[in-house]
HTML snippet that shows the backbone in 3Dmol.js (N, CA, C, O; Angstrom):
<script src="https://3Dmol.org/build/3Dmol-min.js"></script>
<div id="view" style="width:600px;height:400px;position:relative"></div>
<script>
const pdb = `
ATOM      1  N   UNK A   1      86.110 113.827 104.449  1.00  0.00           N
ATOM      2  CA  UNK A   1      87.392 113.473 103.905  1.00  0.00           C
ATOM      3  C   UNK A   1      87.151 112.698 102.621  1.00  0.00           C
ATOM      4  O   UNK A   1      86.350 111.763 102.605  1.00  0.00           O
ATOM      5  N   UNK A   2      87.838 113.073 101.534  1.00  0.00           N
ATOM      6  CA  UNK A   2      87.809 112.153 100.333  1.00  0.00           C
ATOM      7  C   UNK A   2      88.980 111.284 100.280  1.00  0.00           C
ATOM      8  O   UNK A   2      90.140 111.610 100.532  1.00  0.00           O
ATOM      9  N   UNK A   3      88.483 109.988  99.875  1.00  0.00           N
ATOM     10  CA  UNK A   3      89.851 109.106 100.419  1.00  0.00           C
ATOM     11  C   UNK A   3      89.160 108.091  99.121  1.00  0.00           C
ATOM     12  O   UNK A   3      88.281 108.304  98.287  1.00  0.00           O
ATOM     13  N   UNK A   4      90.201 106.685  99.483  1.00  0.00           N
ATOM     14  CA  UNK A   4      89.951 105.701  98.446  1.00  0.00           C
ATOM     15  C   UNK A   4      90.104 104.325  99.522  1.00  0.00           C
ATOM     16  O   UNK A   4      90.790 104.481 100.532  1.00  0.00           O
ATOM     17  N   UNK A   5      89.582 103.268  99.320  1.00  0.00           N
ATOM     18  CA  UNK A   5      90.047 102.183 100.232  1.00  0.00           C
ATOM     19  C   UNK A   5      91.683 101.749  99.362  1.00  0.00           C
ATOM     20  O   UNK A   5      92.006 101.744  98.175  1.00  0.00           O
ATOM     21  N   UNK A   6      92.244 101.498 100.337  1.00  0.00           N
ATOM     22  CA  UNK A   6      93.871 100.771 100.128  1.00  0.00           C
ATOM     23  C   UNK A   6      94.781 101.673  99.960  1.00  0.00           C
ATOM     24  O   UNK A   6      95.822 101.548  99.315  1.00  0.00           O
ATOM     25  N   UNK A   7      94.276 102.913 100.734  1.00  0.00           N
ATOM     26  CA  UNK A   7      94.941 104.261 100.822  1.00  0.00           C
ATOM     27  C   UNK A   7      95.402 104.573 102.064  1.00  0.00           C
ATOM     28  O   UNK A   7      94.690 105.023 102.961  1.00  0.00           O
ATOM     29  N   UNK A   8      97.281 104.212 102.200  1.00  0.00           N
ATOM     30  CA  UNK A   8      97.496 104.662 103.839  1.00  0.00           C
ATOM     31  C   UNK A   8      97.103 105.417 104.023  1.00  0.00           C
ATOM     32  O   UNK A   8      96.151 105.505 104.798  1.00  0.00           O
ATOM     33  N   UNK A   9      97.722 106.555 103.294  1.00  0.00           N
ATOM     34  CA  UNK A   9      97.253 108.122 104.012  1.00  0.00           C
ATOM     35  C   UNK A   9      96.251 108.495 104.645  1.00  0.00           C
ATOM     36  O   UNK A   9      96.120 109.318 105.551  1.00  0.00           O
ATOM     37  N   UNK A  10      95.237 107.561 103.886  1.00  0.00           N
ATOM     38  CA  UNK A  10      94.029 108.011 104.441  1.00  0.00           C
ATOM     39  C   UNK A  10      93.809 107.509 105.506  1.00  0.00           C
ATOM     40  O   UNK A  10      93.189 108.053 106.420  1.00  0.00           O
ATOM     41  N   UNK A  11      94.427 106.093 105.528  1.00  0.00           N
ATOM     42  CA  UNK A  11      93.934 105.163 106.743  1.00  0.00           C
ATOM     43  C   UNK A  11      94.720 106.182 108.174  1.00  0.00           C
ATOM     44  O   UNK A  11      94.108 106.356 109.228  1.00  0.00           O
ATOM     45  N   UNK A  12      95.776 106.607 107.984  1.00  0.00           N
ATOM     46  CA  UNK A  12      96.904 107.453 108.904  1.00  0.00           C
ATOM     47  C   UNK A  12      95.794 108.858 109.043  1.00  0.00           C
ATOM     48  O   UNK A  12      95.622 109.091 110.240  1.00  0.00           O
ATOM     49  N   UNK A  13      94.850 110.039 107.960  1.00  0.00           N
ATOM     50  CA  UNK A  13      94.130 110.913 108.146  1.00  0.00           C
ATOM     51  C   UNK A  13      93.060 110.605 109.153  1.00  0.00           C
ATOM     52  O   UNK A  13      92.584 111.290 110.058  1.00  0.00           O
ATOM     53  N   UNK A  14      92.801 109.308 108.718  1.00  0.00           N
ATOM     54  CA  UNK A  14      91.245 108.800 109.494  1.00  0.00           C
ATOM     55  C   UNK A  14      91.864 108.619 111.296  1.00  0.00           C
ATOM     56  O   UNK A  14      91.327 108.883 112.372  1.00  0.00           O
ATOM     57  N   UNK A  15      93.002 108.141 110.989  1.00  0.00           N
ATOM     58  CA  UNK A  15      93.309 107.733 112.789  1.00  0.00           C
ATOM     59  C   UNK A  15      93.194 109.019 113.515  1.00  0.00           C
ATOM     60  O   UNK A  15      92.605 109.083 114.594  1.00  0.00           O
ATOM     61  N   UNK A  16      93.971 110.468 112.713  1.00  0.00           N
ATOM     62  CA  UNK A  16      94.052 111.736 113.346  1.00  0.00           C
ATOM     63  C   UNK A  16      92.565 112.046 113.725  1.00  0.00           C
ATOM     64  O   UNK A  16      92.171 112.303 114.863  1.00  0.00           O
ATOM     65  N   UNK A  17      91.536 111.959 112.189  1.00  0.00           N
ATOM     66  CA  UNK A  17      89.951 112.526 112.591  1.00  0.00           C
ATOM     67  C   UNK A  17      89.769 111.932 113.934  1.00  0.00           C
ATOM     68  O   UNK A  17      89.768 112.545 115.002  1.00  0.00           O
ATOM     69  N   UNK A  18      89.624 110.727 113.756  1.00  0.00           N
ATOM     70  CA  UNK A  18      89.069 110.019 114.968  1.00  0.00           C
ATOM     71  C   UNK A  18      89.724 110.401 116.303  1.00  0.00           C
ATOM     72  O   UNK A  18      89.036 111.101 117.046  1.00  0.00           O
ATOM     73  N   UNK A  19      90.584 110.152 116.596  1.00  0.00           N
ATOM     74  CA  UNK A  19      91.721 111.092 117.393  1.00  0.00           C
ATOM     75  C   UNK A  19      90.940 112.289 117.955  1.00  0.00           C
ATOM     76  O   UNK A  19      90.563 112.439 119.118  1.00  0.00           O
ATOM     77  N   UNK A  20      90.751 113.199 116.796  1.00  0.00           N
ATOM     78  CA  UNK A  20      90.915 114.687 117.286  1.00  0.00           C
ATOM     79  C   UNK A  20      89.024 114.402 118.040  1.00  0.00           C
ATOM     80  O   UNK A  20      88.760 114.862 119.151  1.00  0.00           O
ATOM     81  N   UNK A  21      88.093 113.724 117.327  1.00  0.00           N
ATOM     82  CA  UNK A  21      86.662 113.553 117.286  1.00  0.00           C
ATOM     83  C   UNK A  21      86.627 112.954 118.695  1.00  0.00           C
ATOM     84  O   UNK A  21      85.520 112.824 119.218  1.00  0.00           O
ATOM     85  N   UNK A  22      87.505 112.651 119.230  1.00  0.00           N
ATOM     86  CA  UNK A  22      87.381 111.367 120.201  1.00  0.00           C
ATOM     87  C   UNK A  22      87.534 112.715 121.857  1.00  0.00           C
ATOM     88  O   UNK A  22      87.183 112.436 123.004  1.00  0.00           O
ATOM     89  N   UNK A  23      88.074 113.911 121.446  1.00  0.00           N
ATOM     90  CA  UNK A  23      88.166 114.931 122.027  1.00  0.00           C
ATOM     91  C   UNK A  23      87.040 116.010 121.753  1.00  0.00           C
ATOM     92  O   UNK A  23      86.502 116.594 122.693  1.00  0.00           O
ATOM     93  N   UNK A  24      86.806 116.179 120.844  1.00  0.00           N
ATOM     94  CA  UNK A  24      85.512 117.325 120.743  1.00  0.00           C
ATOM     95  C   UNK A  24      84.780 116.654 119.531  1.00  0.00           C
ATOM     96  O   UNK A  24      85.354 116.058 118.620  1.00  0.00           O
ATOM     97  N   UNK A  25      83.315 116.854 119.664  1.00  0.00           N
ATOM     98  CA  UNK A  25      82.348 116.134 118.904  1.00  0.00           C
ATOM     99  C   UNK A  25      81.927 117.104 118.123  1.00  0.00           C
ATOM    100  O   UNK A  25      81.630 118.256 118.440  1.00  0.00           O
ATOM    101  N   UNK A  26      81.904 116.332 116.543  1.00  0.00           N
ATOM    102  CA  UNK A  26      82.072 117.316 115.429  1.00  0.00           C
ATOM    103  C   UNK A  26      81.429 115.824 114.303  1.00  0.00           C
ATOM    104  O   UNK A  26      81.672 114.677 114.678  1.00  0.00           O
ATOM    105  N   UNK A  27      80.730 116.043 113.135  1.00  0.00           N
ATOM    106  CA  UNK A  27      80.790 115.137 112.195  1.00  0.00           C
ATOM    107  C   UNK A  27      81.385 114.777 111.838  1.00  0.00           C
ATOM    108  O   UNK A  27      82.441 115.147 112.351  1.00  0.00           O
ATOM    109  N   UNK A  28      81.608 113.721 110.657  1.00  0.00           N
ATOM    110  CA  UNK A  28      82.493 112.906 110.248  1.00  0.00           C
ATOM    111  C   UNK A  28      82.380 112.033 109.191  1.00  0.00           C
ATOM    112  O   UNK A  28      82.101 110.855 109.412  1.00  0.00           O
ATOM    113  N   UNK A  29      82.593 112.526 107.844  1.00  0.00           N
ATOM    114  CA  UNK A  29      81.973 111.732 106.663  1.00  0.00           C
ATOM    115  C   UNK A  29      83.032 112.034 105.741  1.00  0.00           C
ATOM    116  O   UNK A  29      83.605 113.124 105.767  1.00  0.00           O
ATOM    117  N   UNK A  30      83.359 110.997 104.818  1.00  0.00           N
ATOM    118  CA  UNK A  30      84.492 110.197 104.618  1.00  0.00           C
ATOM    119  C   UNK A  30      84.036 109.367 103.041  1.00  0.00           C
ATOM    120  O   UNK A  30      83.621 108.208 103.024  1.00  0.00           O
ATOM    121  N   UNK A  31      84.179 110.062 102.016  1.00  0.00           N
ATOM    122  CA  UNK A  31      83.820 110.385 100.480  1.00  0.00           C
ATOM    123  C   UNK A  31      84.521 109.116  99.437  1.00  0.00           C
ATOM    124  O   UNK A  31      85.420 109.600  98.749  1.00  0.00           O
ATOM    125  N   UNK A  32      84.377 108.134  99.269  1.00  0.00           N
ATOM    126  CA  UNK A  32      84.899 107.310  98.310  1.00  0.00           C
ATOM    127  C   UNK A  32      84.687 108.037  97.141  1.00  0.00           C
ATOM    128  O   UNK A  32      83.642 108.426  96.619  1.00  0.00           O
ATOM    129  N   UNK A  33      86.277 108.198  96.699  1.00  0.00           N
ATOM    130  CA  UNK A  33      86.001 108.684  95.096  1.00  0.00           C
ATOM    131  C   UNK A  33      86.174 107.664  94.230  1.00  0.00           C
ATOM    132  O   UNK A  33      85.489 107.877  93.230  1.00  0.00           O
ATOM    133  N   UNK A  34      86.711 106.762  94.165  1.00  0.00           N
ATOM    134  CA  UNK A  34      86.533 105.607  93.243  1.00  0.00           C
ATOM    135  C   UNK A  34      85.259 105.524  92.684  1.00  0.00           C
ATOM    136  O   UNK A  34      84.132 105.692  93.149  1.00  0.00           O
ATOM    137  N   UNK A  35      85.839 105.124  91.189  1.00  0.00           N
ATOM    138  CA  UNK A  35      84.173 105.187  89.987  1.00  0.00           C
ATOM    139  C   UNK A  35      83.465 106.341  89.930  1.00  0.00           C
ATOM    140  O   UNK A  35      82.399 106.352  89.315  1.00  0.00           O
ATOM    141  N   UNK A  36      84.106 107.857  90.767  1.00  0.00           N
ATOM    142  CA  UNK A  36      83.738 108.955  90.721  1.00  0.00           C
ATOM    143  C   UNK A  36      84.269 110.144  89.534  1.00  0.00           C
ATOM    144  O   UNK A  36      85.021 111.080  89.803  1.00  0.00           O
ATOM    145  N   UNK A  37      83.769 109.897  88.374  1.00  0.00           N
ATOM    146  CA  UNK A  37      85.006 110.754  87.716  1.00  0.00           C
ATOM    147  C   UNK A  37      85.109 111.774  88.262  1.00  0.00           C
ATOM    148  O   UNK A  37      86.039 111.879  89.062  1.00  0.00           O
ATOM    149  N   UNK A  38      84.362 112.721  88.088  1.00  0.00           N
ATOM    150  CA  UNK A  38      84.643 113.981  88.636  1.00  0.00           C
ATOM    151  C   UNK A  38      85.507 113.857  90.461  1.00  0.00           C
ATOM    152  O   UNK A  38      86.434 114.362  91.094  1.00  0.00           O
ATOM    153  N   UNK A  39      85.049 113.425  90.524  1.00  0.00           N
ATOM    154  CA  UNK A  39      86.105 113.458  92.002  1.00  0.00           C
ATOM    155  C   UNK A  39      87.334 112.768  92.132  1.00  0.00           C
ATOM    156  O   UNK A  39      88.111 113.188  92.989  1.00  0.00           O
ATOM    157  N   UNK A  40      87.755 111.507  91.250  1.00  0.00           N
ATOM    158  CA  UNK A  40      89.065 111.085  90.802  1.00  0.00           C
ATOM    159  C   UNK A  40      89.826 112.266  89.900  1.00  0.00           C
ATOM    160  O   UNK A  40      91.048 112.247  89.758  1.00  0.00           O
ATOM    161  N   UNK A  41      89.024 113.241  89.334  1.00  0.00           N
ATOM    162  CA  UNK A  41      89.793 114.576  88.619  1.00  0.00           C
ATOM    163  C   UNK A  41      90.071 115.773  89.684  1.00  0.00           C
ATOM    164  O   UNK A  41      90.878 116.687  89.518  1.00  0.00           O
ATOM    165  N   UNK A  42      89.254 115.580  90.784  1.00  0.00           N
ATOM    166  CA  UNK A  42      89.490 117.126  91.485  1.00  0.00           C
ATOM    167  C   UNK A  42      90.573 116.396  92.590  1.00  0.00           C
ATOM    168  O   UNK A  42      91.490 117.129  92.961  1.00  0.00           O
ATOM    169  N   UNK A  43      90.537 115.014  93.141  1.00  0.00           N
ATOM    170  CA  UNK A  43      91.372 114.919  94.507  1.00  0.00           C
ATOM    171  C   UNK A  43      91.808 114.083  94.272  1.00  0.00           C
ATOM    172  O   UNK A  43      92.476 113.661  95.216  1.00  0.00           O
ATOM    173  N   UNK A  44      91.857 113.051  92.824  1.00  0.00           N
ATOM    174  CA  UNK A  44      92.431 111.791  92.753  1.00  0.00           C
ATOM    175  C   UNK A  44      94.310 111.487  93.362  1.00  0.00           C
ATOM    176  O   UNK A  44      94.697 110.511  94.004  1.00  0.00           O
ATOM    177  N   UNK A  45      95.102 112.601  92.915  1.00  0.00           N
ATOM    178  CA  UNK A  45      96.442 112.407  93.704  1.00  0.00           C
ATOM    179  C   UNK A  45      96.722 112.978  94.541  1.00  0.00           C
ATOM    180  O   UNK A  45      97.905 113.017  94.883  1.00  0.00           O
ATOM    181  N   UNK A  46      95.450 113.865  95.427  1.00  0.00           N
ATOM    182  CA  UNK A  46      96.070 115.068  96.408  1.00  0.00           C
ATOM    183  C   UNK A  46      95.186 113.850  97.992  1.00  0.00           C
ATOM    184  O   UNK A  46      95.241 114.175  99.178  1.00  0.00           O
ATOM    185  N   UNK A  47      94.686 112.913  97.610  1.00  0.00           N
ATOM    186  CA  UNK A  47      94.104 111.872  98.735  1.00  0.00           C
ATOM    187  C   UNK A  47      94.634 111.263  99.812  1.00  0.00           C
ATOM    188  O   UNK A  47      95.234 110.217  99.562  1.00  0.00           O
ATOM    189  N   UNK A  48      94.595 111.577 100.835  1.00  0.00           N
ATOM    190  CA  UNK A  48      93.266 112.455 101.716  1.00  0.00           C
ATOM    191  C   UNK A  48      93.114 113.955 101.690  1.00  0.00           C
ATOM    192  O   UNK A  48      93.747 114.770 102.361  1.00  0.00           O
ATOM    193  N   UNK A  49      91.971 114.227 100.617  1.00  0.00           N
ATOM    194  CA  UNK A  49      91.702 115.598 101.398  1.00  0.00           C
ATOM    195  C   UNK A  49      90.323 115.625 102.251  1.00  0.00           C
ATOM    196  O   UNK A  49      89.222 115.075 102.213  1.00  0.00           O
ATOM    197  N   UNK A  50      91.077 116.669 103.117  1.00  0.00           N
ATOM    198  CA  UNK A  50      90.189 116.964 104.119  1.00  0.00           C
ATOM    199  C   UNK A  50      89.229 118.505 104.121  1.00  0.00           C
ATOM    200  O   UNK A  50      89.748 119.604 103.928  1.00  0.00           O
ATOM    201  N   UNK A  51      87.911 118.309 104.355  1.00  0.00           N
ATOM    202  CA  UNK A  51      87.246 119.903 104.242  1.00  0.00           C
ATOM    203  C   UNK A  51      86.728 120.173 105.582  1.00  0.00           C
ATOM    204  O   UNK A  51      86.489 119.205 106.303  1.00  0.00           O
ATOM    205  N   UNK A  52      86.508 121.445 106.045  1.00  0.00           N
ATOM    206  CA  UNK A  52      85.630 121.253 107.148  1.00  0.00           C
ATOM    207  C   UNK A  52      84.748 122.483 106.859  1.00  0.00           C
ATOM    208  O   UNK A  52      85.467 123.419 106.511  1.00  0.00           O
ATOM    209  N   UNK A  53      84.026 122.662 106.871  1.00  0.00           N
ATOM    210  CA  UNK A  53      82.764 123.321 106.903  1.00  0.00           C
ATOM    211  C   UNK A  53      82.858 123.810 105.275  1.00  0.00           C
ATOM    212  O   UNK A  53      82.562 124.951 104.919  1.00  0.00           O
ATOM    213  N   UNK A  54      83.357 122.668 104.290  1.00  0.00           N
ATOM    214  CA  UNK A  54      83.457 122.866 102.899  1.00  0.00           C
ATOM    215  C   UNK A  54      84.611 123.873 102.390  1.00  0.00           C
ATOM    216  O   UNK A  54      84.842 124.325 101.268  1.00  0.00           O
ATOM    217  N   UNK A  55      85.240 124.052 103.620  1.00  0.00           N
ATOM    218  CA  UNK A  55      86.560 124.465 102.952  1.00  0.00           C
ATOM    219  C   UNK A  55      87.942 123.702 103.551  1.00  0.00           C
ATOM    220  O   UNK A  55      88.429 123.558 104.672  1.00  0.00           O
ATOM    221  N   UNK A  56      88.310 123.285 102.149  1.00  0.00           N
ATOM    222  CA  UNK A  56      89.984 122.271 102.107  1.00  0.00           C
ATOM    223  C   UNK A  56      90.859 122.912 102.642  1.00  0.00           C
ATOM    224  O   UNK A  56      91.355 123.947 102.198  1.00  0.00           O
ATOM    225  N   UNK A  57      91.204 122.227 103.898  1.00  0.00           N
ATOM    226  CA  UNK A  57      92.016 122.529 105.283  1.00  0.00           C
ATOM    227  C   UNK A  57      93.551 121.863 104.795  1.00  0.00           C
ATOM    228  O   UNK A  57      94.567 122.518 104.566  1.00  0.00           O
ATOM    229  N   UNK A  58      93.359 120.027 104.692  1.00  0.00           N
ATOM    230  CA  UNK A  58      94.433 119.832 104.601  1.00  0.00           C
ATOM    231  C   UNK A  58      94.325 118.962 102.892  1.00  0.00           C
ATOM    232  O   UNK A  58      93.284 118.868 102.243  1.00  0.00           O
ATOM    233  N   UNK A  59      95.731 118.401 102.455  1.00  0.00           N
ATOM    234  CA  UNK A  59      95.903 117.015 101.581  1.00  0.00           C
ATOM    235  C   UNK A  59      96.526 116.930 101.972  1.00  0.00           C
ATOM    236  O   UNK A  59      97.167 117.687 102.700  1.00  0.00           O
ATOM    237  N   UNK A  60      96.747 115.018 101.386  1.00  0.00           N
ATOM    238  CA  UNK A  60      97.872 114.066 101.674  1.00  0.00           C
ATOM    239  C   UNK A  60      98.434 114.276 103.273  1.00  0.00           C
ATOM    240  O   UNK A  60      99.423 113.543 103.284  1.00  0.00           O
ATOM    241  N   UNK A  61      98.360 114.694 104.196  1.00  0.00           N
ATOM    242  CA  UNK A  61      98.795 114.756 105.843  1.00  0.00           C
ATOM    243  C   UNK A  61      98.291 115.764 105.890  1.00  0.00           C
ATOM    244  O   UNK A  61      98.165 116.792 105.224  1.00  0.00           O
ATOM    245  N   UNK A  62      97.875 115.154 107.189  1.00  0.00           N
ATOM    246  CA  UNK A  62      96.895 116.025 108.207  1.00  0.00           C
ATOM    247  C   UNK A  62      97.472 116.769 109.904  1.00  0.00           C
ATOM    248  O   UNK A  62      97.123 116.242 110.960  1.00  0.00           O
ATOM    249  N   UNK A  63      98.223 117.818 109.869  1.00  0.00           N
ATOM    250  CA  UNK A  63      98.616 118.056 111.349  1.00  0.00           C
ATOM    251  C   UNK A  63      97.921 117.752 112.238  1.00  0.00           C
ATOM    252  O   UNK A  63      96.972 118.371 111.758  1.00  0.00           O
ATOM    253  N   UNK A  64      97.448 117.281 113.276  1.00  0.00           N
ATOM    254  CA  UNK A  64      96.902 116.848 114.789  1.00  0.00           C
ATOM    255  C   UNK A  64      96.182 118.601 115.180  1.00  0.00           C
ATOM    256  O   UNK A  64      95.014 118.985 115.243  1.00  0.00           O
ATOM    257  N   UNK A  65      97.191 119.158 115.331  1.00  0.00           N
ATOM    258  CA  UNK A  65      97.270 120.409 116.373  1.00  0.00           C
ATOM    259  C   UNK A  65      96.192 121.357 115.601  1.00  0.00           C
ATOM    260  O   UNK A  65      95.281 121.969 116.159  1.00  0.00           O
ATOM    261  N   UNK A  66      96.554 121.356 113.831  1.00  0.00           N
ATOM    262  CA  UNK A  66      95.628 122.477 113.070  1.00  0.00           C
ATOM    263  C   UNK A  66      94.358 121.999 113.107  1.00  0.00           C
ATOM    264  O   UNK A  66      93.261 122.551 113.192  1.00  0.00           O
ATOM    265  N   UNK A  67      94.772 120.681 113.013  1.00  0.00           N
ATOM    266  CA  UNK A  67      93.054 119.973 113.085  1.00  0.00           C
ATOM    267  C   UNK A  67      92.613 120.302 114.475  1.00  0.00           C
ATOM    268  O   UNK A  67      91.433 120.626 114.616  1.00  0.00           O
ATOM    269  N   UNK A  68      93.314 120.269 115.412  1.00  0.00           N
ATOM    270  CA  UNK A  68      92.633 120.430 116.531  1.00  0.00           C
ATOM    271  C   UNK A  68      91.835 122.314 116.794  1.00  0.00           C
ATOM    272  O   UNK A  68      90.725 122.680 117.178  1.00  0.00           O
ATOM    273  N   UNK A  69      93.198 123.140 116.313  1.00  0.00           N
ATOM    274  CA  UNK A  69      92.494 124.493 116.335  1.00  0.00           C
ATOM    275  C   UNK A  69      91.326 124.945 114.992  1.00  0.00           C
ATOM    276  O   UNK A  69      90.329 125.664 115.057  1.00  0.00           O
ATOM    277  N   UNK A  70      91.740 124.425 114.165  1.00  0.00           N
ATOM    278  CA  UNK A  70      90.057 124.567 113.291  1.00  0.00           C
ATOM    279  C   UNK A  70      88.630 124.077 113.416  1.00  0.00           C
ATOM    280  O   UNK A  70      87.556 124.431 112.929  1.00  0.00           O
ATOM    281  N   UNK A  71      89.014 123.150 114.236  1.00  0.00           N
ATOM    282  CA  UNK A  71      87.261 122.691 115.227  1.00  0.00           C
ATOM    283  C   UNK A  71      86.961 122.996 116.223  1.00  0.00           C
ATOM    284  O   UNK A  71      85.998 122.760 116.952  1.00  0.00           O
ATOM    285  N   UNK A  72      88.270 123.851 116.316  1.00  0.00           N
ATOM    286  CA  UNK A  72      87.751 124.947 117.944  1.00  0.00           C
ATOM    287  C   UNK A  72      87.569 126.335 117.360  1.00  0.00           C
ATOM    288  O   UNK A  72      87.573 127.142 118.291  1.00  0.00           O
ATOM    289  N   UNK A  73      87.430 126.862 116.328  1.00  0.00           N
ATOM    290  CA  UNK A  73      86.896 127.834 115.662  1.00  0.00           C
ATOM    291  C   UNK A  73      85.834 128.063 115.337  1.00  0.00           C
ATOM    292  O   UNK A  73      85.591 129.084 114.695  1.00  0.00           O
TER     293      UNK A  73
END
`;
const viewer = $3Dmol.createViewer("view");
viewer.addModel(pdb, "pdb");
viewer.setStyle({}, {cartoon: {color: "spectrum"}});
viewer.zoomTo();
viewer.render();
</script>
């Protein structure tokens, strides 16, 4: 997940990861883009995005349920 600290959304994305992780065990790494240019240009207003196996599932809200059927894929 690319996120920023003092970012609800993200803090609200991270509760779902953990959530869904807390049910099926999967990694979990979580991208500060701050002081990142290039990554303040690709996700700076779309934050939280989320990838999973390097492809961008969700931004800005994260469904529970899709998250749940894309890590059962």
């Amino acid at each position: 997940m690319y996120s920023r600290p003092g970012c609800g959304l993200c803090d609200e994305a991270r509760d779902v990861i953990l959530a869904a992780r807390a049910r099926a065990s999967f990694d979990f790494d979580e991208v500060d883009i701050t002081d990142k240019d290039a990554l303040e240009l690709e996700y700076g207003i779309r934050i939280p995005v989320v990838l999973i196996d390097g492809e961008e599932l969700f931004e800005i809200r994260i469904d529970a349920r899709e998250l749940d059927a894309a890590i059962a894929s």
